[in-house]
N, C-alpha and C positions, 0 to 999 in steps of 0.2 A: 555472572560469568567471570568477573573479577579483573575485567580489560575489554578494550571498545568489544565488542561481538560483530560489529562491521567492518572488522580486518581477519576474523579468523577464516581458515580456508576450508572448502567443502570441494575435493576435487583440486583442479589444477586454481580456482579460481577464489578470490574472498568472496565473503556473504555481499558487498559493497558491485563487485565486479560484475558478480554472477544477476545482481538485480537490476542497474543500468544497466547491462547489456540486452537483458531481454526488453527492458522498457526503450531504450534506445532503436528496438529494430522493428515497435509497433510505433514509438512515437516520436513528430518532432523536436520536440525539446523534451529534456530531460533534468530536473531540478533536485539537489538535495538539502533536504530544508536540517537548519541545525548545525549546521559546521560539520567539519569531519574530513577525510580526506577521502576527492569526489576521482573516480580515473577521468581520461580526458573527454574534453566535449560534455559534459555535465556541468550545470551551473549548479557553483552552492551560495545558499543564502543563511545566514543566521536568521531562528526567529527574534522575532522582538517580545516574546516572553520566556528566557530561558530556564527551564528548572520546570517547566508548566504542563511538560507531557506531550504523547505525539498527538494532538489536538491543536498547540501553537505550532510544532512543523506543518500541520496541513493548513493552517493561516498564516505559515508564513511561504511556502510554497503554491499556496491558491494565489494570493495577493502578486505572487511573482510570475505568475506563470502569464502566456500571451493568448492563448486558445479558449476558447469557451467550454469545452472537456476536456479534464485532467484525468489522468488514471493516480490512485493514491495505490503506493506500495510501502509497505514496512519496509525497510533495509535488509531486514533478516527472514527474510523468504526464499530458502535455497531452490528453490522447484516452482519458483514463479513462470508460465507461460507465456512464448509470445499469442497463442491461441484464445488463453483465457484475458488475457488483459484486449484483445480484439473481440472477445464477443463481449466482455460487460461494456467497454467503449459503444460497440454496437445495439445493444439492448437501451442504455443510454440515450442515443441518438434518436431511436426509433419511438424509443417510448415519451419522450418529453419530459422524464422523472427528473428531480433534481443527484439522485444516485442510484445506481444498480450495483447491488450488493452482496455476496455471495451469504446463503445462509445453508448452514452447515446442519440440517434439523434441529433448528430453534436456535443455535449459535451462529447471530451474524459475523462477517467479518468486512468491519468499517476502516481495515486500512489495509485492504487489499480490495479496492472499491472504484469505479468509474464516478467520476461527482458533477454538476453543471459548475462551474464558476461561480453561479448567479445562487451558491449556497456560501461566498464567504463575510456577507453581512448577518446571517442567520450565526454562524462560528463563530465571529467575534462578539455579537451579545450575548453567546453559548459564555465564552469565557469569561467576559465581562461578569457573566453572572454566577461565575465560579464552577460551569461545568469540567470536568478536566478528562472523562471516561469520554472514549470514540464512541460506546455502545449509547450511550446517555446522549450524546447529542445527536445521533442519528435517531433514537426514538423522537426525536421532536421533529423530527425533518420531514414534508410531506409534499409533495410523493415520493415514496421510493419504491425501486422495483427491487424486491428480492427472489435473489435466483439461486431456487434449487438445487440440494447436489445432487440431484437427477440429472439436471441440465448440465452439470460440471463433468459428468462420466467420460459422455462422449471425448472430451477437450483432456482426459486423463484420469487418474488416481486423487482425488477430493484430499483425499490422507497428505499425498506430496502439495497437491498444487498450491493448498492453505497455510501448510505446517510452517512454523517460524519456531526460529532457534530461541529458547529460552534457558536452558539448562544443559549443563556438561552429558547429560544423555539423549538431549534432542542435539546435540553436537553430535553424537555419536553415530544416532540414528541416520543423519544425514549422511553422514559419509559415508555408512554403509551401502547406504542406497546409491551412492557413486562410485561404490567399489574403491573408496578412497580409503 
C-alpha cells in the first residue's frame, strides 16, 4: 500500500478506528500490539520481535493482555463485527478450545480469531522455532473450533465480515461498500 494501511480511511473513520471501536464495545480492554498510533483508551504495546510478522503482535498482545480470552483482530478489517467477535468469544468459552476460528471453506482466518491465553506458551515455541505464518501455527494448536461460514451468515456477509485491506483495490472495494 506504500504508507501505514492503518491510517487510511474507509468511511468517516481509519482502518485503526473503525477496528478498536468494534473490539472496544464487545471487550474490556483493547491492545494494539506493534506500535502505531492507537485512538484513545487502547493500550499499545511494541512486540519484542519486530520485523517477525503478526504472530509476534499476537505474543506480544497475548503476553499483555489481563483476561483469559482475547479476541485477535488484524488492523485492517474494515467490517469487523461487534456480533461476530461475540460469538467466536462465545463459541470459545463454551467449547473449552484453545481458539475458535473462522474458516472460510477451507481458508482459516487466524487473525480474526477468539484465542485462550493459555496458547501463549505454545506461540512463543511456534516462533522460537521459526514459525512466522498465523495459518502454520494454528495447524499445530489443538483444540480448535472452527467455525463455518454457515455459522457467519447469520452474524452478516462472510465476504465483509473477513475481508482485510491488502491492495489499492481491496481499498476500493471497501469504501464502496460504505458509500464512501
Amino acid at each position: 500500500m506504500g504508507r501505514d494501511k492503518l491510517l487510511l480511511r474507509v468511511g468517516a473513520e481509519t482502518l485503526v478506528e473503525r477496528v478498536t471501536g468494534v473490539l472496544s464495545a464487545r471487550c474490556d480492554e483493547v491492545i494494539l500490539a506493534g506500535g502505531g498510533t492507537a485512538p484513545p483508551g487502547v493500550l499499545t504495546v511494541g512486540d519484542d520481535r519486530p520485523g517477525q510478522g503478526p504472530l509476534a503482535g499476537m505474543e506480544a498482545g497475548l503476553a499483555a493482555a489481563r483476561f483469559p480470552r482475547v479476541f485477535v483482530a488484524a488492523g485492517d478489517m474494515p467490517f469487523l463485527s461487534t456480533d461476530l467477535v461475540a460469538h467466536l468469544l462465545r463459541v470459545l468459552r463454551e467449547s473449552g478450545a484453545l481458539a475458535a476460528v473462522p474458516d472460510d471453506g477451507g481458508r482459516t482466518h487466524p487473525l480474526c480469531a477468539a484465542y485462550s491465553r493459555e496458547v501463549l506458551p505454545r506461540l512463543r515455541s511456534a516462533l522460537d522455532g521459526g514459525v512466522r505464518a498465523a495459518r502454520e501455527f494454528l495447524r499445530g494448536l489443538d483444540p480448535v473450533v472452527y467455525v463455518p461460514r454457515a455459522d457467519l451468515r447469520s452474524l452478516g456477509d462472510p465476504d465483509l465480515l473477513l475481508m482485510n485491506v491488502n491492495s489499492p483495490d481491496d481499498l476500493a472495494r471497501a469504501r464502496a461498500a460504505v458509500g464512501a
